[in-house]
C-alpha positions as CSV (number, residue, x, y, z in Angstrom):
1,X,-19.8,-18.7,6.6
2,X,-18.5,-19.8,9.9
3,X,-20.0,-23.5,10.6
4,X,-18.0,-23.5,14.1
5,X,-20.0,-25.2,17.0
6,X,-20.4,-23.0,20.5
7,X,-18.0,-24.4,22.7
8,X,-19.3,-24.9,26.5
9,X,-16.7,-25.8,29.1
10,X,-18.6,-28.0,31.6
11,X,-16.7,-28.0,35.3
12,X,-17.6,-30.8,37.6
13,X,-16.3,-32.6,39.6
14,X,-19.1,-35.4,39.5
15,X,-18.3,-37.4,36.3
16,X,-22.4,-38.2,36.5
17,X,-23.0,-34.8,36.0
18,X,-20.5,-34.4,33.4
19,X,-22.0,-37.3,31.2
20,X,-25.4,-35.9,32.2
21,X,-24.5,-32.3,30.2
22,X,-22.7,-34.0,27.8
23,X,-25.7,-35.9,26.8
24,X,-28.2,-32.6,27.1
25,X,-25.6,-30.4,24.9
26,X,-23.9,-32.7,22.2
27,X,-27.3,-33.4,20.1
28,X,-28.3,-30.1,19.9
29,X,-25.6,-29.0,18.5
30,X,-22.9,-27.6,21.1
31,X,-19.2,-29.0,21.5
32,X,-18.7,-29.7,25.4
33,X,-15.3,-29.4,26.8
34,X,-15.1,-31.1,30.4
35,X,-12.8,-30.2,33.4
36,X,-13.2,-32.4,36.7
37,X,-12.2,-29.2,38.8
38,X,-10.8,-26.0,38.5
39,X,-7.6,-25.9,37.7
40,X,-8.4,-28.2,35.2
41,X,-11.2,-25.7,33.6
42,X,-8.5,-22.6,34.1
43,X,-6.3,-24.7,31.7
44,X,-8.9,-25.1,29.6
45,X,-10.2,-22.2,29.0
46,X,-6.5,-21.1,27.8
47,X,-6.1,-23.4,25.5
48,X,-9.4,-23.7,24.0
49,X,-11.9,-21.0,22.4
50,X,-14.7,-20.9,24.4
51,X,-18.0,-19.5,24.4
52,X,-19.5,-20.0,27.9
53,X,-18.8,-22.1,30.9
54,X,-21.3,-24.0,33.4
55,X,-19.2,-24.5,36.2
56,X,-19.8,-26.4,39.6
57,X,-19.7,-24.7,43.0
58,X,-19.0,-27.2,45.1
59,X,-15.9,-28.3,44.1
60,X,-12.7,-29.4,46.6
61,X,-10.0,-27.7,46.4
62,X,-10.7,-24.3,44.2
63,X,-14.5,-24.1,44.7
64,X,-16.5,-22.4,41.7
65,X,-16.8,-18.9,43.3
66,X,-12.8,-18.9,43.3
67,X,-12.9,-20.4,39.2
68,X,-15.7,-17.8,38.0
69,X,-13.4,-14.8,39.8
70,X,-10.1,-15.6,38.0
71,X,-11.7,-16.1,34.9
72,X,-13.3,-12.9,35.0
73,X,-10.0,-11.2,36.2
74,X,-8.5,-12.1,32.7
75,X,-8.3,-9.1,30.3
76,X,-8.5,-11.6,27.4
77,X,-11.4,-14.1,28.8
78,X,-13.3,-12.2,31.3
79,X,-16.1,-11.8,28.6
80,X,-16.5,-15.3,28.5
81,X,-20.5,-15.7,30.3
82,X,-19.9,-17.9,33.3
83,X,-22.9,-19.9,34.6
84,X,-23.0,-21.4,38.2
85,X,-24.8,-24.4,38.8
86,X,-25.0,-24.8,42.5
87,X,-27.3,-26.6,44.9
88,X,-27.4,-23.8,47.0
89,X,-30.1,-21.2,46.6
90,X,-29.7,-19.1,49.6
91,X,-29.2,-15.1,49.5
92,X,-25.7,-15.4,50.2
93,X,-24.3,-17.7,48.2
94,X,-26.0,-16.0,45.1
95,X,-24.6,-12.2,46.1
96,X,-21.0,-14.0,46.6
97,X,-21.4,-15.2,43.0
98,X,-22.4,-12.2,41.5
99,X,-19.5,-10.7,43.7
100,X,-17.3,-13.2,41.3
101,X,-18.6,-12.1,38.2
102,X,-21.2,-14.7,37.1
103,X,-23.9,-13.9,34.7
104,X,-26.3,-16.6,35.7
105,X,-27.3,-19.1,38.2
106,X,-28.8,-22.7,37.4
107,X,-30.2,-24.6,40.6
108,X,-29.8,-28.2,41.1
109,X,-31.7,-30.4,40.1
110,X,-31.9,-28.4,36.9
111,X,-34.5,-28.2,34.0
112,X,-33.3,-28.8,30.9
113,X,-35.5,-26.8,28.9
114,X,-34.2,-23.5,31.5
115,X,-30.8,-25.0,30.7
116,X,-31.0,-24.6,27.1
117,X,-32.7,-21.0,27.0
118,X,-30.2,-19.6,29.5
119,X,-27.1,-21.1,27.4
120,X,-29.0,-19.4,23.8
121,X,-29.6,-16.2,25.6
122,X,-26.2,-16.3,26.6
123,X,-24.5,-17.1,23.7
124,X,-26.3,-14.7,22.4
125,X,-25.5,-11.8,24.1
126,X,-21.6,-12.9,24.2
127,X,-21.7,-12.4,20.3
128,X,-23.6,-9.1,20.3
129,X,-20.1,-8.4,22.4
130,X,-17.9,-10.1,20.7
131,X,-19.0,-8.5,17.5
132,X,-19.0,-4.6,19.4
133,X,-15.3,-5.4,20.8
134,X,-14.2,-6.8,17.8
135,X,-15.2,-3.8,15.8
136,X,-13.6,-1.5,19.0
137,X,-10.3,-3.2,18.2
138,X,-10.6,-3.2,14.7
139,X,-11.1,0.7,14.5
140,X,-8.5,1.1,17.5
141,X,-5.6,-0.5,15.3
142,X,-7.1,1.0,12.1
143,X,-6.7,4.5,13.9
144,X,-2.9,3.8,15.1
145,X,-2.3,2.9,11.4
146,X,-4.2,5.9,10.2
147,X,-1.3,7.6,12.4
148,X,1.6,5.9,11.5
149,X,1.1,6.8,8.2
150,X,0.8,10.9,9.0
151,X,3.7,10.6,10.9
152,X,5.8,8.7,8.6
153,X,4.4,10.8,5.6
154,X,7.1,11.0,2.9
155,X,5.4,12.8,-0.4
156,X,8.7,12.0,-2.5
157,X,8.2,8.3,-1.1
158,X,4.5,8.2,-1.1
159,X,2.9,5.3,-3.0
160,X,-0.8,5.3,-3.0
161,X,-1.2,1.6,-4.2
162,X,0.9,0.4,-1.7
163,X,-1.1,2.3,1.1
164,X,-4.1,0.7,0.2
165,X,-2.6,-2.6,-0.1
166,X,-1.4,-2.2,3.6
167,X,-5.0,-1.1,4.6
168,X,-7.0,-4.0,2.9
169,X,-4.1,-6.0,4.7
170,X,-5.2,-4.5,8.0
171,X,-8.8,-6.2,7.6
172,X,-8.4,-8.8,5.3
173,X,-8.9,-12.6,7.1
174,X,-5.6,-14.0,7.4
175,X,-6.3,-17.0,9.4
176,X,-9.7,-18.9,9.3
177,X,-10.1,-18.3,12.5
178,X,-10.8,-14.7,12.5
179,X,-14.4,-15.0,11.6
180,X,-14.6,-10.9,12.6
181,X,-12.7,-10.3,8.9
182,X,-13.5,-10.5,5.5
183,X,-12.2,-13.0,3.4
184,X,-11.7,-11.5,0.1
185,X,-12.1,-7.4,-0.6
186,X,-13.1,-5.7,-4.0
187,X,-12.0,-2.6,-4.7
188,X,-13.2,0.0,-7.7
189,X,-12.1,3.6,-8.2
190,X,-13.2,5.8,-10.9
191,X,-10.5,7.8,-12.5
192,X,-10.9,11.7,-13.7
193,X,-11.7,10.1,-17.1
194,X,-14.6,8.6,-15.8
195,X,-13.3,5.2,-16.5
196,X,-13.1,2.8,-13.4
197,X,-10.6,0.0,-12.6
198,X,-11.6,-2.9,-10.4
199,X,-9.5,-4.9,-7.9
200,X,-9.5,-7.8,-5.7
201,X,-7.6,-8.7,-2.8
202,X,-7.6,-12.5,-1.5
203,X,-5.7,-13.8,1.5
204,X,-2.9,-16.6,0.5
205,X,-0.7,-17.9,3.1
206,X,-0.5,-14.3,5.1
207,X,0.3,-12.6,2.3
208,X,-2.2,-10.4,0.3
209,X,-2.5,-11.3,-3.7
210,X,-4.1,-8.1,-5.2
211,X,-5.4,-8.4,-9.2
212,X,-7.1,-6.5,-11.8
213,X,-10.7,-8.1,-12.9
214,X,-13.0,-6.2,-15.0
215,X,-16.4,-6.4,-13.5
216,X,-19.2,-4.8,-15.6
217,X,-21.2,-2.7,-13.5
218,X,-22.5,0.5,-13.7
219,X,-23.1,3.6,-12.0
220,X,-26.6,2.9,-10.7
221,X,-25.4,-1.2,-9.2
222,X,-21.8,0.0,-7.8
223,X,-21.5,3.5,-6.7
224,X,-23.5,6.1,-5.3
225,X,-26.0,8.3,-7.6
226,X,-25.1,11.3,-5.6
227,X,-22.5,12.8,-3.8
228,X,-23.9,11.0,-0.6
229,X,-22.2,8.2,0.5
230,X,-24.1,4.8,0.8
231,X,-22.8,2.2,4.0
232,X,-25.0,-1.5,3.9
233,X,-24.4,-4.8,4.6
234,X,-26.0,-8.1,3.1
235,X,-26.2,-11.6,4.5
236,X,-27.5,-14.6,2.5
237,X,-30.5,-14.8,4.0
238,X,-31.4,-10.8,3.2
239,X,-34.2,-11.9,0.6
240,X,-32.8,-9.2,-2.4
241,X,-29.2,-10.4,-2.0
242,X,-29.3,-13.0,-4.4
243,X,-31.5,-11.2,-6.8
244,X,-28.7,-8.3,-7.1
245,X,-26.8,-6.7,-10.2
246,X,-23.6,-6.9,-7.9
247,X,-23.5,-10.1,-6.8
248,X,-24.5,-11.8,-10.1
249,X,-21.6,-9.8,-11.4
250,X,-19.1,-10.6,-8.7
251,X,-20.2,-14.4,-9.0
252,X,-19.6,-13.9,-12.9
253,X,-16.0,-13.1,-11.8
254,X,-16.3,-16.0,-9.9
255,X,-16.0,-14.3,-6.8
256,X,-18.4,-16.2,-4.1
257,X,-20.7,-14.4,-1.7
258,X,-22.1,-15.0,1.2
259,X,-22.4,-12.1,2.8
260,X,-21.5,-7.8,1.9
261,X,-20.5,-4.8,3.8
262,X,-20.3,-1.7,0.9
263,X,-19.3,1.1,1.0
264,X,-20.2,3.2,-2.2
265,X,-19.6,7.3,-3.1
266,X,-19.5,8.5,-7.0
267,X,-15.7,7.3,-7.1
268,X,-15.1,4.7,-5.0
269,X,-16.7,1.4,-3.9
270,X,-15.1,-1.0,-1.5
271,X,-16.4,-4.2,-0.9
272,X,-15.8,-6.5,2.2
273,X,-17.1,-10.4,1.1
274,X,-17.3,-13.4,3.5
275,X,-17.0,-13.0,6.7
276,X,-16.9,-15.8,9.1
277,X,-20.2,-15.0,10.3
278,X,-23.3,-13.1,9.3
279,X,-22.3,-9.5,9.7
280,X,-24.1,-6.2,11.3
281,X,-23.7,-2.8,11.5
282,X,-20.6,-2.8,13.7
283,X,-19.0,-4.1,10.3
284,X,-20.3,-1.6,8.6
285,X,-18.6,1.1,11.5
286,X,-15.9,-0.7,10.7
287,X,-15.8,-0.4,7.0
288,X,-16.6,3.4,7.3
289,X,-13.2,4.2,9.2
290,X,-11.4,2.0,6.2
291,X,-12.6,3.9,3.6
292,X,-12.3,7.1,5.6
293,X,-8.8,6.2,5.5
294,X,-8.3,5.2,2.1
295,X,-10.3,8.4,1.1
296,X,-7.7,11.0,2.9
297,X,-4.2,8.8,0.8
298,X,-6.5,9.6,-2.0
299,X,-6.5,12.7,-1.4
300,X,-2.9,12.7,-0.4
301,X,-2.4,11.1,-3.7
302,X,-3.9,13.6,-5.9
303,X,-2.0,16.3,-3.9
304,X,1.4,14.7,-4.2
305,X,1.0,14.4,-8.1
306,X,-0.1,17.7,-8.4
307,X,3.1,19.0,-6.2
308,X,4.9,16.4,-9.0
309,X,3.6,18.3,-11.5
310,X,4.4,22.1,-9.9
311,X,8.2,20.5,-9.4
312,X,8.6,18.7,-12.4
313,X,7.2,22.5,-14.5
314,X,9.7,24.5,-12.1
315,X,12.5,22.1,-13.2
316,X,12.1,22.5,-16.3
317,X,11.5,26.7,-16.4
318,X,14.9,26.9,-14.6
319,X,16.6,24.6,-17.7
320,X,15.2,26.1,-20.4
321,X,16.4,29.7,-19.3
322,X,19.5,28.4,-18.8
323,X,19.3,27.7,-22.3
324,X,18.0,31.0,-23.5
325,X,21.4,31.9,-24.8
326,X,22.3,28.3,-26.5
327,X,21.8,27.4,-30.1
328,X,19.4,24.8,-29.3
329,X,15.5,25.4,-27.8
330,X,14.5,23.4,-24.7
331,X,14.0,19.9,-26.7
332,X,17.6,18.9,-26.2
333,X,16.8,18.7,-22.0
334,X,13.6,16.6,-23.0
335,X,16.0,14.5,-25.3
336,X,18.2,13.8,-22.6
337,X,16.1,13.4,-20.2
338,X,14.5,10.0,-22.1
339,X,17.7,9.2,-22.9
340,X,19.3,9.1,-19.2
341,X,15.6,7.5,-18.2
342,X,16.6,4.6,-21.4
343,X,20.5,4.0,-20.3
344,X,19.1,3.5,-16.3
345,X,16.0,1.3,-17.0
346,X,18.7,-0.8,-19.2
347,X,21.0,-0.8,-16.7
348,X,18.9,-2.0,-14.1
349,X,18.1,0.7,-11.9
350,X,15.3,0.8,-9.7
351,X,11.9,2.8,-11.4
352,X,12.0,5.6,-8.8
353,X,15.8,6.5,-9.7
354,X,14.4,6.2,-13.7
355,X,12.1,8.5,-13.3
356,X,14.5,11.1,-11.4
357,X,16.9,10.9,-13.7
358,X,14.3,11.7,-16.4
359,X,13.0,14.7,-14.5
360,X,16.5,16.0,-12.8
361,X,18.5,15.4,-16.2
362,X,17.2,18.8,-17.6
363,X,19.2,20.4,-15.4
364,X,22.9,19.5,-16.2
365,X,23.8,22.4,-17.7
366,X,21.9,24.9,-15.4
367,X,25.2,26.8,-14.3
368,X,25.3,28.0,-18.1
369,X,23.6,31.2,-16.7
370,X,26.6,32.3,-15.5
371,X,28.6,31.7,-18.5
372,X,28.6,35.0,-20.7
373,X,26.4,35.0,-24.0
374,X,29.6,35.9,-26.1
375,X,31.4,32.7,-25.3
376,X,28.1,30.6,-26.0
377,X,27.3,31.6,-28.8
378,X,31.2,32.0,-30.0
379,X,32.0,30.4,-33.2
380,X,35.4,30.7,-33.5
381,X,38.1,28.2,-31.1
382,X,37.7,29.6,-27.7
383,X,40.6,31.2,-25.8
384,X,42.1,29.5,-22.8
385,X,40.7,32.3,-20.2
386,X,36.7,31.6,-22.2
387,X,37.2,27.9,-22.0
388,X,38.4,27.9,-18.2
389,X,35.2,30.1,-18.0
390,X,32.8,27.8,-19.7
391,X,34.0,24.4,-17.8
392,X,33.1,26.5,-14.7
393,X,29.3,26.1,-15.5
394,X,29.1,22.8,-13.7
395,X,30.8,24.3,-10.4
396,X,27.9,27.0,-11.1
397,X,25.2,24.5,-12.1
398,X,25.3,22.7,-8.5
399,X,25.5,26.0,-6.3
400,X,22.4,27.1,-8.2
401,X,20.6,23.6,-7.8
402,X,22.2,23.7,-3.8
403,X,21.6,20.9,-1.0
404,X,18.1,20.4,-0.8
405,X,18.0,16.1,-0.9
406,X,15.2,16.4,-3.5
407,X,17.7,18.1,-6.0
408,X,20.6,15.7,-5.1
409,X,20.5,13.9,-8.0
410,X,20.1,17.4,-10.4
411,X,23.4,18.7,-8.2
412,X,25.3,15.1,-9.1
413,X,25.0,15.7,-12.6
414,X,25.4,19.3,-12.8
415,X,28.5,18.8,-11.2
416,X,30.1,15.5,-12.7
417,X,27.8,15.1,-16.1
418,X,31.9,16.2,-18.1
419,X,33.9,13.9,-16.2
420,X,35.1,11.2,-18.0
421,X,36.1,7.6,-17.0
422,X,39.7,7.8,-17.6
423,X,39.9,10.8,-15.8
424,X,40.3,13.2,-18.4
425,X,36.9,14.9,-17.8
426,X,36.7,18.2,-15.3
427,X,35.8,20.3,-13.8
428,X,38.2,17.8,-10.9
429,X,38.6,15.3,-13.0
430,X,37.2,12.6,-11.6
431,X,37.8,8.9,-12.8
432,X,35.8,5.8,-12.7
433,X,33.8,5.1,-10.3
434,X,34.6,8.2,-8.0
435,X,31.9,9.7,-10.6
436,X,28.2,9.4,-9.5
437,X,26.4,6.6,-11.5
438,X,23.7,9.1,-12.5
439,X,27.0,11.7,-13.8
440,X,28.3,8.6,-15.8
441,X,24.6,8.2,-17.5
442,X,24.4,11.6,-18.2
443,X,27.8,12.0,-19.9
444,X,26.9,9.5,-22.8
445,X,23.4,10.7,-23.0
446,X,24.6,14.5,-23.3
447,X,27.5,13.3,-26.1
448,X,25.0,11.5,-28.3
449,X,22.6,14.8,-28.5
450,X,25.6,17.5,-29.1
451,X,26.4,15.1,-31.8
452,X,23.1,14.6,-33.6
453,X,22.7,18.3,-33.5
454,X,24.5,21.5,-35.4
455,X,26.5,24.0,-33.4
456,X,28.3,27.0,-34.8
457,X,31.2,25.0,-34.9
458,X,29.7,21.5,-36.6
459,X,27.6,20.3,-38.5
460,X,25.1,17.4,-37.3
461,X,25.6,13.8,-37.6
462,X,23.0,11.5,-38.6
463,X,22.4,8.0,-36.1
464,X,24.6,5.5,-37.4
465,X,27.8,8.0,-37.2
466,X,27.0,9.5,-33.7
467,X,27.1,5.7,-32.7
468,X,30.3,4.7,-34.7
469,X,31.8,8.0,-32.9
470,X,30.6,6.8,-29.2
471,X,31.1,3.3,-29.5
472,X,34.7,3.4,-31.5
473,X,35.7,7.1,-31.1
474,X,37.2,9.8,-33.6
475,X,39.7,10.9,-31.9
476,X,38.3,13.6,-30.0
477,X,35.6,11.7,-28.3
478,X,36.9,8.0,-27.6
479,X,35.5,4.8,-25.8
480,X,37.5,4.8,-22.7
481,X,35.7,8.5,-21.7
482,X,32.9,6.2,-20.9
483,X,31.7,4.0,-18.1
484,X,31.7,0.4,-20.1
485,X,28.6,-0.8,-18.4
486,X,26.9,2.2,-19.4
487,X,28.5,1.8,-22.8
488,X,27.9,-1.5,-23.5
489,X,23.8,-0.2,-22.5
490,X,24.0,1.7,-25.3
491,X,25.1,-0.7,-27.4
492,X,22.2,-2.6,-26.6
493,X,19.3,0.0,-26.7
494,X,20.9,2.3,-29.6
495,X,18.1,2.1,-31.9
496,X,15.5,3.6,-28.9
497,X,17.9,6.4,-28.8
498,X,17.2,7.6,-32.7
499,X,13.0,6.8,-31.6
500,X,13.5,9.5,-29.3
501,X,15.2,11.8,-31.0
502,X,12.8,11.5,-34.0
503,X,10.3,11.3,-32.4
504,X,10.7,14.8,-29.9
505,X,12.2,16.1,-33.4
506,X,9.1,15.9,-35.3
507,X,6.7,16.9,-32.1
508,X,8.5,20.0,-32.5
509,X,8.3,20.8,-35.7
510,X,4.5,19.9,-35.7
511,X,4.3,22.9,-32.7
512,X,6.3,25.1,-34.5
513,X,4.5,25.0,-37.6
514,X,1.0,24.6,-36.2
């Protein structure tokens, strides 16, 4: 809770009357800040956070008409209450300084007990505004993120985490000053299995630490009953605060409270702990439009993954009819896929182009739709005119997939998933490097399945040979048709390969025989 002092800017240019304030204000519990004339208090009041000045109108030089008028001419200050004390009490002089923008008038010789109420009544109403503009502002930037996201929108690129993490970081207190903020936020979401994960966000050093802690509340202490949703705030001196469910828990997670703004539905909760100051309804306002936010990315969220899911079941429709007239069902383009998803993660690739590869994999031998049935499914050594035709499947595979940028990666590996390293691959026999990375991956990943598996014209190999083959070489398949690095990943995570395959092998035959 914030423990600051008001700070009152006292403008004299008497130092009697300065010590005379200073001795009113100081034991009851206010910090004075003294300026001997007005310059001095404009330099002041820039410099220091204050919360109301008492200012002198007879002053030489810049008299306190001239003071209370720039002050209240500043976009940033002007709220600051301004209080003349003047020994003049005449009609005039009190319209010129509510001309300038003072809120109140103190005549000499004052009362001190008048002094003192005015000052509270003040101070009082500068926080009621301070608290209203501070929640303006807070809303105001909330909404200009709110449409900074919608503009900048990218479902391929959408991360709903990370949205949320930028929205607590829009509120969170990130500098003890900012007594308007929170200091630490709580966060719960129920998922579609009715389970609910809780997390906390504290403010270190500007930067937001988020973690998973695993309060134990239920329904009835942490989220609404109904469909309706609940807004309230708690300060410590609310007598059922301390007597709650939810802080006993939070204090269990040693979480400290001092004061709550929640916001609660049947799925989500967000708490707001600590702010600088006891907080009102304007917090709660505030809270609303966060959640509102975070609300509409969950929806987003739940709308991206379920366009995943409509992509990710259209990829693989389109592979397995290119498939239709192969020997093998669509389990080889799931195989591959985990195995292209294995050789990136091993080689270091970041998790977004993982999971592409995963997805995008299943299509690499697309363009086989083109390719007549006959040749597929020939057994005998095919002629040179057939084997021209069937090395034309990748040139067909990437005009099918075309230049959309979401299918880039599906159209790299159609095209270049037979090139080899040395250059001995086609269909333009490529070498190196001049082969896309994901091409490379998918070369190794597509040898190892055709040789685990019987075709019309082999038998299939067990593990340990369809290794010796990839790694060594027999002739017809040989190291140097490989990138190393994505050899030498293979080496390493050989034994995951046979997982999958078993694994994908015997999920198959459970299907197929239940």
């Amino acid at each position: 809770m914030n423990s600051l002092k008001p700070k009152i800017l006292c403008v004299d240019d008497e130092p009697l009357n300065l010590q005379l304030l200073d001795a009113i204000l100081t034991p009851r519990g206010f910090e004075v800040i003294k300026a001997v004339d007005g310059h001095a208090a404009l330099e002041r009041i820039k410099s220091e956070q204050v919360d109301i000045v008492l200012l002198d109108v007879m002053m030489p030089g810049m008299d306190g008409f001239e003071v209370c008028r720039r002050i209240k001419s500043d976009v940033d200050r002007g709220n600051i209450p301004v209080v003349l004390i003047t020994a003049l009490a005449d009609r005039e002089n009190r319209i010129r300084g509510i001309e300038a923008g003072a809120e109140d008038f103190i005549t000499k010789p004052f009362d001190i007990a008048e002094v003192l109420a005015r000052i509270k009544m003040l101070l009082h109403v500068k926080m009621l505004n301070d608290r209203l503009n501070a929640a303006y502002h807070n809303i105001a930037r909330l909404s200009a993120f709110g449409e900074h996201i919608i503009t900048n929108f990218d479902p391929v690129n959408f991360d709903f985490m990370e949205k949320i993490d930028s929205i607590v970081q829009q509120i969170i207190r990130n500098r003890l000053d900012l007594i308007d903020s929170p200091q630490i936020v709580v966060i719960g979401m129920v998922d579609q299995a009715g389970s609910c994960q809780w997390l906390r966000y504290d403010s270190i050093d500007t930067e937001i630490d988020r973690s998973v802690i695993g309060l134990n509340l239920d329904q009835k202490h942490a989220f609404s009953a109904s469909m309706t949703p609940i807004v309230v705030f708690y300060n410590e001196s609310d007598a059922d605060l301390a007597a709650s469910a939810l802080v006993e828990e939070l204090k269990k997670n040693r979480i400290p409270v001092s004061n709550i703004v929640r916001y609660s539905n049947d799925k989500f909760c967000f708490l707001a702990l600590n702010y600088g100051r006891e907080v009102t309804i304007h917090d709660a306002t505030v809270l609303n439009s966060v959640v509102m936010q975070s609300l509409f990315l969950r929806s987003l969220a739940l709308q991206v993954r379920d366009t995943e899911s409509a992509f990710e079941y259209t990829v693989f429709a389109l592979a397995r009819a290119s498939e239709a007239n192969d020997e093998d069902t669509g389990d080889h383009i799931l195989r591959v896929g985990n195995y292209c998803a294995l050789l990136a993660s091993q080689l270091g690739m970041p998790e977004k182009f993982v999971q592409a590869i995963r997805i995008q994999a299943a299509l690499h031998d697309v363009g086989k739709i083109h390719v007549p049935a006959a040749i597929l499914k020939k057994q005998e050594k095919l002629t040179c005119d057939e084997w021209r035709e069937m090395k034309m499947h990748t040139v067909h595979g990437s005009k099918i997939i075309g230049g959309h940028q979401r299918m880039g990666m599906a159209d790299r590996i159609a095209l270049s998933h037979h090139e080899c390293f040395d250059g001995g691959g086609y269909p333009y026999g490529l070498s190196g490097e001049q082969i896309p990375i994901e091409g490379r991956i998918m070369n190794l990943a597509d040898q190892y399945d055709a040789l685990r598996n019987a075709r019309c014209y082999k038998t299939a190999f067990d593990h340990q040979t369809a290794c010796r083959i990839l790694l060594e070489g027999d002739g017809r398949t040989i190291p140097q048709h490989f990138d190393p690095a994505v050899l030498y990943a293979f080496r390493v995570c050989q034994s995951q390969f046979a997982d999958i395959y078993d694994t994908l092998m015997q999920q198959n035959a459970f299907l197929e025989g239940s």
